[in-house]
C-alpha positions as CSV (number, residue, x, y, z in Angstrom):
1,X,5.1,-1.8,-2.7
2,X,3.5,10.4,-1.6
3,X,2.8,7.6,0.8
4,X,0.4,9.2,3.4
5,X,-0.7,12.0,2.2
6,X,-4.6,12.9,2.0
7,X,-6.7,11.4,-0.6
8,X,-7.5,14.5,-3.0
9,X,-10.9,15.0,-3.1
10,X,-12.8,14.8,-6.5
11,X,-12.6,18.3,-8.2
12,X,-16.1,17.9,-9.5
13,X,-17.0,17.7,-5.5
14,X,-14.7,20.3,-4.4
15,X,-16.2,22.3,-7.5
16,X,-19.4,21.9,-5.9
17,X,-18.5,23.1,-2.1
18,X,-17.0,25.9,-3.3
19,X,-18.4,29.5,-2.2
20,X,-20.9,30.9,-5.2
21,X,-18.0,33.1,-5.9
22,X,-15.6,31.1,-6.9
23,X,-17.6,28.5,-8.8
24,X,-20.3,30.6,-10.1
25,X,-18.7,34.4,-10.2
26,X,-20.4,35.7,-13.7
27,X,-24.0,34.6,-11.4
28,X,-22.1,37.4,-9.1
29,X,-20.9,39.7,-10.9
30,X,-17.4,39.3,-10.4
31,X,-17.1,38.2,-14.6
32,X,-13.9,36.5,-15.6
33,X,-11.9,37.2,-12.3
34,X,-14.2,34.9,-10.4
35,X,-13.8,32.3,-13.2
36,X,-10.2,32.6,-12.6
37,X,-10.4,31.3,-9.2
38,X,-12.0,28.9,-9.7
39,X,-9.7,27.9,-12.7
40,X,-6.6,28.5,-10.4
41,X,-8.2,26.4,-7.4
42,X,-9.1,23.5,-9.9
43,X,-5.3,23.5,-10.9
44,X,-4.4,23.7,-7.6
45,X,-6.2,20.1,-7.3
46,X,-4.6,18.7,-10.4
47,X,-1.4,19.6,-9.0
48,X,-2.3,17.7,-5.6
49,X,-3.7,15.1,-7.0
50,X,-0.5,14.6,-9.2
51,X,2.3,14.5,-6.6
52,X,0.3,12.3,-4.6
53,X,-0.3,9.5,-7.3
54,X,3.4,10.0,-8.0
55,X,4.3,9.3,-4.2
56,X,4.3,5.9,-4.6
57,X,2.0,4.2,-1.8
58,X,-2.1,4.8,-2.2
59,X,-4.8,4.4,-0.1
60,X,-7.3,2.6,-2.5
61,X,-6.6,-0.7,-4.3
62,X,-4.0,-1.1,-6.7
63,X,-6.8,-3.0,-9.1
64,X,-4.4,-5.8,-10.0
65,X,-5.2,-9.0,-7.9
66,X,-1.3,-9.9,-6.8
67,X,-1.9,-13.5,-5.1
68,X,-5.2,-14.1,-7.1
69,X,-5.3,-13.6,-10.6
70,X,-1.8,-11.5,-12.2
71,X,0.1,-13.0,-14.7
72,X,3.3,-13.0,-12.2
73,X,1.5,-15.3,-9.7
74,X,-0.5,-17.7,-12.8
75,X,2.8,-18.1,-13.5
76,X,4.7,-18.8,-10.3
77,X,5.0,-22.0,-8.1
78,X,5.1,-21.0,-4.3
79,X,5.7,-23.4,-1.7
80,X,2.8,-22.6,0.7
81,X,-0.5,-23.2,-1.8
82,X,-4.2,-22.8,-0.6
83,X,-7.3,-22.7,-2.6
84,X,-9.3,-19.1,-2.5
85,X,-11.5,-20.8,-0.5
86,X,-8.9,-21.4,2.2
87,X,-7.7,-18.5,2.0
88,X,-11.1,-17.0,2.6
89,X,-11.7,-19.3,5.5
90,X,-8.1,-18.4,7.0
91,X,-8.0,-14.8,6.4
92,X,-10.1,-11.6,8.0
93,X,-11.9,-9.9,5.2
94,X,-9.2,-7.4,5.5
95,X,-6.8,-9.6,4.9
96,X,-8.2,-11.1,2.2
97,X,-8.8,-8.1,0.2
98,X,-5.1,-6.9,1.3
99,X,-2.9,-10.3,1.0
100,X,-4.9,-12.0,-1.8
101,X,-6.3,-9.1,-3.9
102,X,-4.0,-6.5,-3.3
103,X,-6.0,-3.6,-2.2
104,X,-4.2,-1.4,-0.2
105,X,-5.5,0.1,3.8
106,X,-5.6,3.8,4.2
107,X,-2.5,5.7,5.5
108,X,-2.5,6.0,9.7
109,X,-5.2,3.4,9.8
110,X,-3.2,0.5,10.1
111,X,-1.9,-1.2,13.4
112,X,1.9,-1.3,13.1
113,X,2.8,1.7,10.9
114,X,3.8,4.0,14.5
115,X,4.7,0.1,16.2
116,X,8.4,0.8,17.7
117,X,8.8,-2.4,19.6
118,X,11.5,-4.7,18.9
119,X,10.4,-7.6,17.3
120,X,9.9,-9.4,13.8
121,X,7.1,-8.9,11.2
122,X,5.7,-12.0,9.6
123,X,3.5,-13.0,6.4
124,X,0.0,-12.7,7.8
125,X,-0.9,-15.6,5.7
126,X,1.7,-18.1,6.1
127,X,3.8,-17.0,9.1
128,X,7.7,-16.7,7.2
129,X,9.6,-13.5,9.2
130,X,9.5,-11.1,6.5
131,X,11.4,-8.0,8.4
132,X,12.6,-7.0,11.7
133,X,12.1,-3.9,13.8
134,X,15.8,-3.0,13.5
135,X,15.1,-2.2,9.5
136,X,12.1,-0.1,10.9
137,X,12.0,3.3,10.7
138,X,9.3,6.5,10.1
139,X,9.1,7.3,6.6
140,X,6.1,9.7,7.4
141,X,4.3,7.7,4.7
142,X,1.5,6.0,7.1
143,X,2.3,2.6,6.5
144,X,4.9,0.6,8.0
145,X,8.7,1.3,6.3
146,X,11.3,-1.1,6.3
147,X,15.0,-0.3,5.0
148,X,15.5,-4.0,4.7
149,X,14.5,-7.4,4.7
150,X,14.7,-10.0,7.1
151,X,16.4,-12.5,5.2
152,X,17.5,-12.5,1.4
153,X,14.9,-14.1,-0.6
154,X,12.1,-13.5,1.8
155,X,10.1,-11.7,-0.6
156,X,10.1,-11.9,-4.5
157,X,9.4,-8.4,-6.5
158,X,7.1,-7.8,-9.7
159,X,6.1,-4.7,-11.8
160,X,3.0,-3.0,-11.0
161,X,1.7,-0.6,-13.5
162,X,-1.5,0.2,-12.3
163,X,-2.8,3.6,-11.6
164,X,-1.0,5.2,-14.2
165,X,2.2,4.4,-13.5
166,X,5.4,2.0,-12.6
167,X,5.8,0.7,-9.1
168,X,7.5,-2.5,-7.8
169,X,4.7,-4.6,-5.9
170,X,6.4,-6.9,-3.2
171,X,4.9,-10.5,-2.5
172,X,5.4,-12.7,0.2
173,X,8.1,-15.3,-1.5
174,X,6.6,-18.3,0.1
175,X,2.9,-17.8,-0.1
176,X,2.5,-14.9,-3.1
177,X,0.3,-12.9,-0.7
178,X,0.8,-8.9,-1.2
179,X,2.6,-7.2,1.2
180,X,3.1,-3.7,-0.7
181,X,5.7,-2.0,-2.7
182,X,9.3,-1.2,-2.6
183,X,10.7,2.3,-3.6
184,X,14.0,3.4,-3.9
185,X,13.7,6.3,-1.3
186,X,14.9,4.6,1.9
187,X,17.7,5.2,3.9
188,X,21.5,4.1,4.0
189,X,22.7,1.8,3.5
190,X,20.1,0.5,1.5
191,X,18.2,3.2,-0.1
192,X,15.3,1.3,-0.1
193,X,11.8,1.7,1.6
194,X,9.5,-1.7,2.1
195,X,5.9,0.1,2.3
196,X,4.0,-2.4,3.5
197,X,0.2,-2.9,4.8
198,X,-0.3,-3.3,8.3
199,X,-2.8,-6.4,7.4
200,X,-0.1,-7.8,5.3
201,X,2.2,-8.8,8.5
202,X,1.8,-10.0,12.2
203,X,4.2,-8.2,14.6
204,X,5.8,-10.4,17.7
205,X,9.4,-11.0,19.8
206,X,9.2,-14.8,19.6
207,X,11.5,-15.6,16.3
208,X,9.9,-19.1,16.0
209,X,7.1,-20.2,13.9
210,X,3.6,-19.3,15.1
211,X,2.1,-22.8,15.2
212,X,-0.3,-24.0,12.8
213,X,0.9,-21.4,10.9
214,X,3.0,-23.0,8.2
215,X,1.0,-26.1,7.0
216,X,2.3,-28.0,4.3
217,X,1.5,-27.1,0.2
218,X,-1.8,-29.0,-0.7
């Protein structure tokens, strides 16, 4: 599933902030230099707003409900199966919204995106180890970045083209819950970077299975 960077705020707001000068300069006198300015500073906020959408990771939800209701997951059979229901029951509201309807937390919010213990990172709905600490590393992005995954096949990929543009979503290959995206701006040997949502995953050293964790499909 750039990253991290401040949510540009709303020109029509920033519009409105603005010193009289800038936003209202023929009320002032200054004619068409003060409508400059304000032209410039608006294009200024394009440009921002721009680079960040074309980062990659966001801060608000992606709008297309990974583990609930897109076609990859109506179409795909996962081993671990609960009804919404369960899921609600199971899952912190957080969670929820994160793992089962892919919205996305805000960058530097989350618990384990500055975590530098060693350790693994599981599916914070079903328990599989989805990444380790040694494929860990600061991408500056505000969410936690892996180079790697813990295992081949621990996640399965699928094309997110919300918000304007094409991203790679990543689910949780046993459960379909939403861990993030994957971008090819990673580090050797790889070259990849696993941005992933704090709520997504459940950091500890112990390599076996949490218990109660991994029920049986129903």
């Amino acid at each position: 599933m750039v990253c991290g960077r401040t949510v540009p705020e709303d020109p029509a707001r920033v519009k409105s902030e603005c010193p009289a000068d800038l936003t209202s300069g023929h009320r002032r006198g200054i004619g068409t230099g003060g409508q400059k300015d304000s032209m410039k500073l608006n294009f200024t906020i394009f440009v921002l707003g721009a680079a960040w959408l074309a980062s990659g990771c966001t801060a608000g939800p992606t709008n297309i409900p990974a583990a609930m209701n897109n076609p990859t997951n109506n179409t795909m059979t996962f081993p671990f199966q609960l009804s919404e229901a369960e899921w609600r029951k199971k899952l912190t509201p957080e969670q929820y919204a994160i793992l089962r309807q892919a919205s996305t937390e805000r960058p530097f919010t989350g618990k384990y995106w500055n975590t530098k213990e060693p350790g693994v990172y599981r599916c914070a709905a079903c328990g599989v180890v989805l990444f380790t600490s040694k494929d860990k590393f600061d991408s500056g992005c505000g969410w936690p970045s892996f180079s790697d995954l813990a295992a081949k096949g621990t996640v399965v990929e699928h094309v997110d083209d919300s918000l304007g543009m094409r991203r790679t979503e990543v689910l949780c290959a046993n459960c379909g819950s939403h861990l993030g995206h994957v971008f090819d701006d990673g580090p050797a040997p790889t070259g990849l970077r696993y941005c992933i949502n704090s709520a997504s995953i459940d950091f500890g050293t112990d390599t076996n299975p949490p218990a109660g964790r991994m029920e049986e499909k129903k």
